[in-house]
Structure formats: structure tokens, C-alpha cells
FIKOLZA-1660 file (N, C-alpha, C; in steps of 0.1 Angstrom, whole numbers, plus 5000, padded with zeros to 4 digits):
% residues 73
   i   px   py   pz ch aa at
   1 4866 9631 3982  A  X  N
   1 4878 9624 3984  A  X CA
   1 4875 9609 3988  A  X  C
   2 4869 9608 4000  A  X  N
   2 4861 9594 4003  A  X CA
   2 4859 9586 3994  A  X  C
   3 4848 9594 3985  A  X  N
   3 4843 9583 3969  A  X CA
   3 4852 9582 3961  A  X  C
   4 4862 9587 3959  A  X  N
   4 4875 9586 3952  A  X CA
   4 4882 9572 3957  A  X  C
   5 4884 9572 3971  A  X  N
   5 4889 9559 3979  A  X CA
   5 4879 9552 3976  A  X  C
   6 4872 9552 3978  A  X  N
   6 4857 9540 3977  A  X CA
   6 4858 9533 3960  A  X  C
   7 4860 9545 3951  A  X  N
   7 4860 9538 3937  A  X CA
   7 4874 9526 3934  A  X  C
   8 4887 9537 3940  A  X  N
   8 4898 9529 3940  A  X CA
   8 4903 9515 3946  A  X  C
   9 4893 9513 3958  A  X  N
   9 4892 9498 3963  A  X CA
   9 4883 9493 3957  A  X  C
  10 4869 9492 3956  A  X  N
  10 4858 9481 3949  A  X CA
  10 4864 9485 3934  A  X  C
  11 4869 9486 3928  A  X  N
  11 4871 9484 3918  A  X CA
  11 4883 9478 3912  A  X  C
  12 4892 9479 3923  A  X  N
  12 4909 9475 3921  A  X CA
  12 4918 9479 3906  A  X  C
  13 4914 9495 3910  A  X  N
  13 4922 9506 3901  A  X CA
  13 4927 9512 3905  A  X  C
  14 4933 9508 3919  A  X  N
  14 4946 9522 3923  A  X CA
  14 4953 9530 3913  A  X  C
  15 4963 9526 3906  A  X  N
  15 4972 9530 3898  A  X CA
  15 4970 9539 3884  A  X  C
  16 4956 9530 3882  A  X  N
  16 4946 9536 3869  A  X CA
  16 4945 9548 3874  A  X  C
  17 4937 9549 3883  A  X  N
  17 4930 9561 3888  A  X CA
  17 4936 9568 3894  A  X  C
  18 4950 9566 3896  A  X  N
  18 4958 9576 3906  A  X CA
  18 4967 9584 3889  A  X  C
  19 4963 9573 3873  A  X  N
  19 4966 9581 3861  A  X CA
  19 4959 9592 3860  A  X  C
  20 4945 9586 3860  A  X  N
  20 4935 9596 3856  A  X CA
  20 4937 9610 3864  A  X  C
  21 4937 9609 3877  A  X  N
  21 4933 9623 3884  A  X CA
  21 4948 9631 3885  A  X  C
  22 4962 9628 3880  A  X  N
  22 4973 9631 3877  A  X CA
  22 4966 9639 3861  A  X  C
  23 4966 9633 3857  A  X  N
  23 4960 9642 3842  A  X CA
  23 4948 9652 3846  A  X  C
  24 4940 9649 3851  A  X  N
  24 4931 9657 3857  A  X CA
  24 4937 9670 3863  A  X  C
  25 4944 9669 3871  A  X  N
  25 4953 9679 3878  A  X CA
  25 4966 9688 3869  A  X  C
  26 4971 9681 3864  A  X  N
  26 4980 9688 3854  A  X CA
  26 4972 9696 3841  A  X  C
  27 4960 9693 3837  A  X  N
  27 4951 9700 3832  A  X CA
  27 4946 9714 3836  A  X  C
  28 4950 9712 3851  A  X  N
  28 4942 9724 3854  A  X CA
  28 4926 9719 3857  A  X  C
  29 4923 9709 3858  A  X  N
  29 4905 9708 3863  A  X CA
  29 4902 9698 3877  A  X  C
  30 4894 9699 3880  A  X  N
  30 4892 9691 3894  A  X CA
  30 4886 9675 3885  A  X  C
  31 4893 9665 3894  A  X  N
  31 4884 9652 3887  A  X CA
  31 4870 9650 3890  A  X  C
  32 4863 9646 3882  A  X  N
  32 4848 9644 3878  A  X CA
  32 4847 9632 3882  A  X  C
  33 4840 9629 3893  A  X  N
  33 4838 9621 3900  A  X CA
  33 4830 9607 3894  A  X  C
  34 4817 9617 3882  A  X  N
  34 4808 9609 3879  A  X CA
  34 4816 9604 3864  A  X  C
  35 4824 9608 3858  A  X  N
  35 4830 9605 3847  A  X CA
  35 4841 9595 3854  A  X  C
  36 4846 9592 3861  A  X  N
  36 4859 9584 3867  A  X CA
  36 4850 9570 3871  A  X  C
  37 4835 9567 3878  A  X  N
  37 4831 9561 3881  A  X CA
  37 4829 9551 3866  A  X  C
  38 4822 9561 3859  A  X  N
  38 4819 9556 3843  A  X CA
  38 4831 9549 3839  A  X  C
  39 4844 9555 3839  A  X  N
  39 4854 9551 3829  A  X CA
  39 4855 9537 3838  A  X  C
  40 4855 9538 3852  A  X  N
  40 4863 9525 3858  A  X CA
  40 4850 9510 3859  A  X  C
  41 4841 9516 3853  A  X  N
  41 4825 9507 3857  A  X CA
  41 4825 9491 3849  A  X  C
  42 4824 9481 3853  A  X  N
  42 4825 9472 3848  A  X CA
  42 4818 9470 3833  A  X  C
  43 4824 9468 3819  A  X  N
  43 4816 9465 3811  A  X CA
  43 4804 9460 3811  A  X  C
  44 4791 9461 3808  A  X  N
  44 4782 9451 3815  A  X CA
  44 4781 9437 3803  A  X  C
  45 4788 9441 3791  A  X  N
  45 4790 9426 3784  A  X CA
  45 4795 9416 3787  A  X  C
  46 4804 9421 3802  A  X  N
  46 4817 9410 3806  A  X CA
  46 4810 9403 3819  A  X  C
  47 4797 9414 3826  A  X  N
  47 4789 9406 3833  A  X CA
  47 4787 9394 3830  A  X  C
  48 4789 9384 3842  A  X  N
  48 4778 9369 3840  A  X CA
  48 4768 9372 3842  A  X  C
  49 4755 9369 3841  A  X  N
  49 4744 9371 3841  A  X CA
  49 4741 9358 3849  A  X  C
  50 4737 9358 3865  A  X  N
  50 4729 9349 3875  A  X CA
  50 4719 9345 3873  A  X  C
  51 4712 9333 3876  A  X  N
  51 4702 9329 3879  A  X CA
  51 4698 9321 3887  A  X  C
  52 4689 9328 3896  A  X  N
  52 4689 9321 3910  A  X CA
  52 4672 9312 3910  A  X  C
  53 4675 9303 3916  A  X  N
  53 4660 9290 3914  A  X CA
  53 4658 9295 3935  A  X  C
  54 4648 9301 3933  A  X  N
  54 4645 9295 3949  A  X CA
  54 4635 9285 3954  A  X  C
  55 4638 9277 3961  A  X  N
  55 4630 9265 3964  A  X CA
  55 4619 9271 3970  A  X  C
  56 4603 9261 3970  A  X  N
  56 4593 9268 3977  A  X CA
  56 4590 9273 3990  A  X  C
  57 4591 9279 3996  A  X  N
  57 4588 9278 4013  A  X CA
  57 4584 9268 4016  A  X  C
  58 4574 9262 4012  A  X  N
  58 4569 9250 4016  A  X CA
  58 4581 9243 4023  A  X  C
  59 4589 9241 4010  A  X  N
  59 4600 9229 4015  A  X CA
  59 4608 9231 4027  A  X  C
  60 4605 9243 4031  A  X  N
  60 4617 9245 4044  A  X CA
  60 4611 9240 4055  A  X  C
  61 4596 9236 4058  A  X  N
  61 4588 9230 4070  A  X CA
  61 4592 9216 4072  A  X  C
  62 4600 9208 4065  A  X  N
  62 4603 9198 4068  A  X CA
  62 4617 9200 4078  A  X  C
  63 4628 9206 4074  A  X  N
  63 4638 9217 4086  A  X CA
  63 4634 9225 4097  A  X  C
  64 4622 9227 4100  A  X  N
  64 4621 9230 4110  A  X CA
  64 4615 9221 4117  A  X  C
  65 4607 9210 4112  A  X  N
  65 4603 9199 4120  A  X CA
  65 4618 9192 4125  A  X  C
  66 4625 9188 4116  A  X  N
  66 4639 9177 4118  A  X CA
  66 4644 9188 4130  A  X  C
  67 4643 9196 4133  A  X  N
  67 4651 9204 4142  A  X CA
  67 4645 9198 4157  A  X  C
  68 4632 9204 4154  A  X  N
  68 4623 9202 4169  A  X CA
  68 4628 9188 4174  A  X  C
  69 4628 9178 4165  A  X  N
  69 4631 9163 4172  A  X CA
  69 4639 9163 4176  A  X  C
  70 4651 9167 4171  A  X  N
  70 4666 9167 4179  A  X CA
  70 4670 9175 4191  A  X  C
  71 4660 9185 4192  A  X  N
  71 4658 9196 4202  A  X CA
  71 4650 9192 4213  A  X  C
  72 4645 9184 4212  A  X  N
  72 4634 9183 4225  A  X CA
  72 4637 9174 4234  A  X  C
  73 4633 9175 4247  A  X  N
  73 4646 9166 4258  A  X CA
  73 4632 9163 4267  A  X  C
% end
């Protein structure tokens, strides 16, 4: 029941999914939890695809230096 709530918020399919397990139940079968996740799962075509650049560590020693000066009394 929990993952049922859990799918219905991160996914923003109340209504969908309050279709689905209506049919589910008027069927006569218990909803399939792992079939409901499937149907409601984001296309992954409609995915953006990220790309993240991380700067070197290195570069961050110069922020910790500018800190210390402003810091020190």
C-alpha cells in the first residue's frame, strides 16, 4: 500500500492510477505492483540526458586559501 502511495506522488498519477487499480479490482485481481511501476515509468526517450564537467580538485585550493584570509584575526 505504501509503494502504491510512493508511486502515486513521485510520479504525479493520482488519478491514472487510482484508473488502473479500479480495473484491477473490478477484475477480480490484486494490483501488480511491479506492472503499475512499469506502466507509470518515465519513457527513457523523453529523458534529457545530463552532462556534468567537474572542475579539478586542484582548483578548489585556491577557496580554501581566500577563506583563511578573511578568517584570521
Amino acid at each position: 500500500m505504501v509503494d502504491l502511495l510512493a508511486l502515486a506522488h513521485e510520479r504525479g498519477c493520482e488519478a491514472e492510477l487510482a484508473d488502473q487499480l479500479a480495473a484491477d479490482l473490478n477484475a477480480g485481481q490484486l494490483p501488480d505492483l511491479g506492472r503499475l511501476c512499469a506502466y507509470f515509468a518515465p519513457d527513457p526517450a523523453c529523458v534529457p540526458q545530463v552532462v556534468v564537467q567537474l572542475a579539478p580538485l586542484a582548483s578548489y585550493e585556491c577557496l580554501i586559501g581566500a577563506g583563511e584570509i578573511g578568517g584570521a584575526a
